[in-house]
ROLUMVO-481876 format. One record per residue (C-alpha): residue number from 0; residue in three letters; x, z, y. Coordinates in steps of 0.02 Angstrom, whole numbers. Last residue first. Example, Ala and Ser with C-alpha at 12.3 -4.5 7.8 and 13.67 -1.06 7.14 Angstrom:
! ROLUMVO-481876
+-----+--------+--------+--------+--------+
! num ! residu !      x !      z !      y !
+-----+--------+--------+--------+--------+
!   1 !    SER !    684 !    357 !    -53 !
!   0 !    ALA !    615 !    390 !   -225 !
+-----+--------+--------+--------+--------+
//
This chain:
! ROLUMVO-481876
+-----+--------+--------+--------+--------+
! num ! residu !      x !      z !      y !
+-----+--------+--------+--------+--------+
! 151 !    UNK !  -1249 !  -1431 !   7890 !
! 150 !    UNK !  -1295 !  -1434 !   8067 !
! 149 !    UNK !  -1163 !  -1360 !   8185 !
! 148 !    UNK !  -1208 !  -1200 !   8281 !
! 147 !    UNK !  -1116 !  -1157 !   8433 !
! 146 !    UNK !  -1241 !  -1212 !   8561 !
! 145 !    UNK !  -1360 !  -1057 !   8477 !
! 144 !    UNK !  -1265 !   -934 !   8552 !
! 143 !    UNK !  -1331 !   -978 !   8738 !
! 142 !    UNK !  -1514 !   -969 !   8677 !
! 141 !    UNK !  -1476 !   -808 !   8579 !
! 140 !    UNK !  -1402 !   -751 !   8778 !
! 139 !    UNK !  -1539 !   -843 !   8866 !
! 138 !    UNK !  -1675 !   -737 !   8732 !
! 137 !    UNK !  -1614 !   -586 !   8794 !
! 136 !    UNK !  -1533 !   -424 !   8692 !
! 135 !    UNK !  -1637 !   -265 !   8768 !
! 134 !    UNK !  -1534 !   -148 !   8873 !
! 133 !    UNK !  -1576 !     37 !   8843 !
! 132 !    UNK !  -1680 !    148 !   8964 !
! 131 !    UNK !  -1616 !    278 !   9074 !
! 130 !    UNK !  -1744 !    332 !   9230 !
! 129 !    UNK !  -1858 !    264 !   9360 !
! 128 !    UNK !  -1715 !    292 !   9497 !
! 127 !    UNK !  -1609 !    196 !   9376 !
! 126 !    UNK !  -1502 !    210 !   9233 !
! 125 !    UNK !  -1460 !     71 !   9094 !
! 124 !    UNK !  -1413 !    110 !   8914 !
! 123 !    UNK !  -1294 !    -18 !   8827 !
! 122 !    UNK !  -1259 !    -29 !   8660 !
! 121 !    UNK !  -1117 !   -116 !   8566 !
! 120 !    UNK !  -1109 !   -193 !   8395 !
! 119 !    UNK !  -1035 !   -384 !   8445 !
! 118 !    UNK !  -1147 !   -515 !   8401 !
! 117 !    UNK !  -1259 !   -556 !   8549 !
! 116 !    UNK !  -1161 !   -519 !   8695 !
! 115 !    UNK !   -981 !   -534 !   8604 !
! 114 !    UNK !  -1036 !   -711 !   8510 !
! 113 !    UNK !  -1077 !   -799 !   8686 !
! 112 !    UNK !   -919 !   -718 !   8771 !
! 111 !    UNK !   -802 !   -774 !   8643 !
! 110 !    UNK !   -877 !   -937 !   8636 !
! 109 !    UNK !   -869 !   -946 !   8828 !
! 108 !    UNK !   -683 !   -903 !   8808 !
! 107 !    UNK !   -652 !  -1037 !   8665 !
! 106 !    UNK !   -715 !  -1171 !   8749 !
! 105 !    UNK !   -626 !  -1135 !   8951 !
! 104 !    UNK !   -452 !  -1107 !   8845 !
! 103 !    UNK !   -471 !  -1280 !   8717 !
! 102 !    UNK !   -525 !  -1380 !   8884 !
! 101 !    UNK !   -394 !  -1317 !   8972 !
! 100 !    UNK !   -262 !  -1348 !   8885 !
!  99 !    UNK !    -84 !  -1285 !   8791 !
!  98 !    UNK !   -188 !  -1144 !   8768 !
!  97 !    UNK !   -218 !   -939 !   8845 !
!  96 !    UNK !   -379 !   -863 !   8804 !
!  95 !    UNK !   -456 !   -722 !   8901 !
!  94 !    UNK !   -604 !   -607 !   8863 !
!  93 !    UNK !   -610 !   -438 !   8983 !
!  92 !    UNK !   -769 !   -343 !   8991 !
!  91 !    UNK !   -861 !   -183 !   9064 !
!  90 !    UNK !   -766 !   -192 !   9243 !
!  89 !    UNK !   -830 !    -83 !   9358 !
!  88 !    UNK !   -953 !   -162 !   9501 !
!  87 !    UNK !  -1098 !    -29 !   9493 !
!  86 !    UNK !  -1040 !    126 !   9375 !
!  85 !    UNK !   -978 !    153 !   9208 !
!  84 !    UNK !   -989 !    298 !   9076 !
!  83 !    UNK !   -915 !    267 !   8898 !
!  82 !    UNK !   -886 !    102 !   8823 !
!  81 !    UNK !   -756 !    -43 !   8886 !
!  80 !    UNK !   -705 !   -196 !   8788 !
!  79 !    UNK !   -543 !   -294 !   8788 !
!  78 !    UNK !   -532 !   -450 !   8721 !
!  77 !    UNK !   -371 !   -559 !   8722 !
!  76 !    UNK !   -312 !   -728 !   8639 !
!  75 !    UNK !   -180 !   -838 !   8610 !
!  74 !    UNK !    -93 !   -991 !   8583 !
!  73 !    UNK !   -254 !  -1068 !   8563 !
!  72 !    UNK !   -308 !  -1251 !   8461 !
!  71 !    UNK !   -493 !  -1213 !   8447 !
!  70 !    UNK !   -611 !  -1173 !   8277 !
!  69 !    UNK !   -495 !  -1059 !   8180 !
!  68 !    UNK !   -440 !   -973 !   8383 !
!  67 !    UNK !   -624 !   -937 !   8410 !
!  66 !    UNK !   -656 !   -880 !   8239 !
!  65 !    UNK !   -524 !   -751 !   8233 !
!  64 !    UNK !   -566 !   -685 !   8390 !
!  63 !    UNK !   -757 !   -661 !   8355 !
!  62 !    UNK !   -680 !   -568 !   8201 !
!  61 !    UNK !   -571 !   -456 !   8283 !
!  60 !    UNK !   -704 !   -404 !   8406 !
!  59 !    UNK !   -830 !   -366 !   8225 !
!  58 !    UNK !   -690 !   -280 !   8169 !
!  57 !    UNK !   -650 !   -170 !   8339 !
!  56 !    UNK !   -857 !   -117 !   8339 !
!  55 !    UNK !   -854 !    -82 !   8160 !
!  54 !    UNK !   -718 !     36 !   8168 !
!  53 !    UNK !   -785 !    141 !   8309 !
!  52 !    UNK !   -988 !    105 !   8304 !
!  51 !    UNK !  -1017 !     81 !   8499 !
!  50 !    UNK !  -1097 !    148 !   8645 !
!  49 !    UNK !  -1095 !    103 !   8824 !
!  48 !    UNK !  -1167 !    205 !   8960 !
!  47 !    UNK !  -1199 !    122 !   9141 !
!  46 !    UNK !  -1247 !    210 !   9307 !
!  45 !    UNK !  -1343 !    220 !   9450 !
!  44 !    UNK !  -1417 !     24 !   9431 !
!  43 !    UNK !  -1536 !      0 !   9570 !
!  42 !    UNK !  -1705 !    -85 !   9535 !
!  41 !    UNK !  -1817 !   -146 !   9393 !
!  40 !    UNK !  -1743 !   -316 !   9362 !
!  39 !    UNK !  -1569 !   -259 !   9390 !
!  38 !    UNK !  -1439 !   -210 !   9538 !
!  37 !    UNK !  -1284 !   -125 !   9529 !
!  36 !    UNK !  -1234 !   -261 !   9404 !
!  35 !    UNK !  -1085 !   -183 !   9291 !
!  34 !    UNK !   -948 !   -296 !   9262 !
!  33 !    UNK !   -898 !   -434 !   9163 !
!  32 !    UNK !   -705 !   -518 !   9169 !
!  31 !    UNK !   -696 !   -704 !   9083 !
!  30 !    UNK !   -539 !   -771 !   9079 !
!  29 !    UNK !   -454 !   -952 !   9050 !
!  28 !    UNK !   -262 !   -947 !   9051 !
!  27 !    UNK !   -188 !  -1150 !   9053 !
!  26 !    UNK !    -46 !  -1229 !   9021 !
!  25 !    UNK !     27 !  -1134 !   8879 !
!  24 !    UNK !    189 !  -1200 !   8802 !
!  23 !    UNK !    324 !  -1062 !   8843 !
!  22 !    UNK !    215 !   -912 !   8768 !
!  21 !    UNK !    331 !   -756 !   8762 !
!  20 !    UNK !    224 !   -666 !   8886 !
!  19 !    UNK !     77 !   -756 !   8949 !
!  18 !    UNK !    -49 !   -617 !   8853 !
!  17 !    UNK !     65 !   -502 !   8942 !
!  16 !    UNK !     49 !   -562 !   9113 !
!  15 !    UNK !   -129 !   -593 !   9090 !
!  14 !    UNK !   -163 !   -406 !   9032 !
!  13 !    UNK !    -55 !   -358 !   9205 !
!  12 !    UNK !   -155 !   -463 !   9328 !
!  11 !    UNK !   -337 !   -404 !   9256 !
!  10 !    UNK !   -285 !   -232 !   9252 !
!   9 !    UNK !   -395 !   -111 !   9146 !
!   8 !    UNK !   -503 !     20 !   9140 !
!   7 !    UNK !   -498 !    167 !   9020 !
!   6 !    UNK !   -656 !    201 !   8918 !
!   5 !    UNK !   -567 !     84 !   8757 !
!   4 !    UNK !   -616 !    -62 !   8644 !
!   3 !    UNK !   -482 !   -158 !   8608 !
!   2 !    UNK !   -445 !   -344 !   8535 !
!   1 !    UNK !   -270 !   -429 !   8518 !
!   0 !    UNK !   -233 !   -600 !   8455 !
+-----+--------+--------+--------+--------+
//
């Protein structure tokens, strides 16, 4: 299980290789790669700027992780989170499981991705001809969280 948060990009093919490595029983890699929409609500997107709380960002990552692979059979897991300044169509997010099935990989990567936009401490501050405003959390992605939940 490895989580960073870093401004660098990264390389889809090469973090699959070596979340593969050294795993002879996985039959399936699910991942989930987000990028920056040049295009929202109000207009064009110019540019993105992510924040974060160092520390509490990679813990909060870690535990997302944690739980995903507690609650699924995995053989691994990778999520790797962007901040600084982006622009339209660069990567923001990379979550990828790797299982001995699909099912377990395609579960525990929407998990991951369902916790991360609602859970995980970034923020996000949107500019566009009108100016920079920060991205509100939406109801779809609570809505989308809420699956998760068992009754006690």
């Amino acid at each position: 299980m490895q989580v960073r948060v870093q401004r660098e990009d990264f390389d889809l093919s090469t973090e699959i290789a070596s979340l593969r490595a050294g795993h002879r029983d996985i039959g399936a890699v699910v991942a989930f790669v987000g990028t920056v929409r040049e295009m929202n609500s109000t207009g064009a997107v110019s540019h993105m700027e992510l924040e974060h709380y160092p520390g509490m960002t990679e813990a909060a990552l870690g535990a997302i992780a944690l739980e995903a692979s507690q609650r699924w059979s995995i053989s691994d897991i990778l999520v790797i989170h962007r901040i600084g300044s982006l622009q339209g169509c660069d990567q923001i997010v990379l979550a990828a499981v790797a299982a001995r099935h699909r099912g377990e990989a395609f579960a525990a990567c929407e998990f991951v991705m369902d916790y991360l936009k609602t859970r995980a401490p970034f923020w996000k501050k949107e500019t566009t001809e009108r100016g920079a405003q920060w991205v509100e959390a939406r109801a779809s992605d609570e809505a989308s969280l809420a699956k998760w939940h068992t009754p006690a």
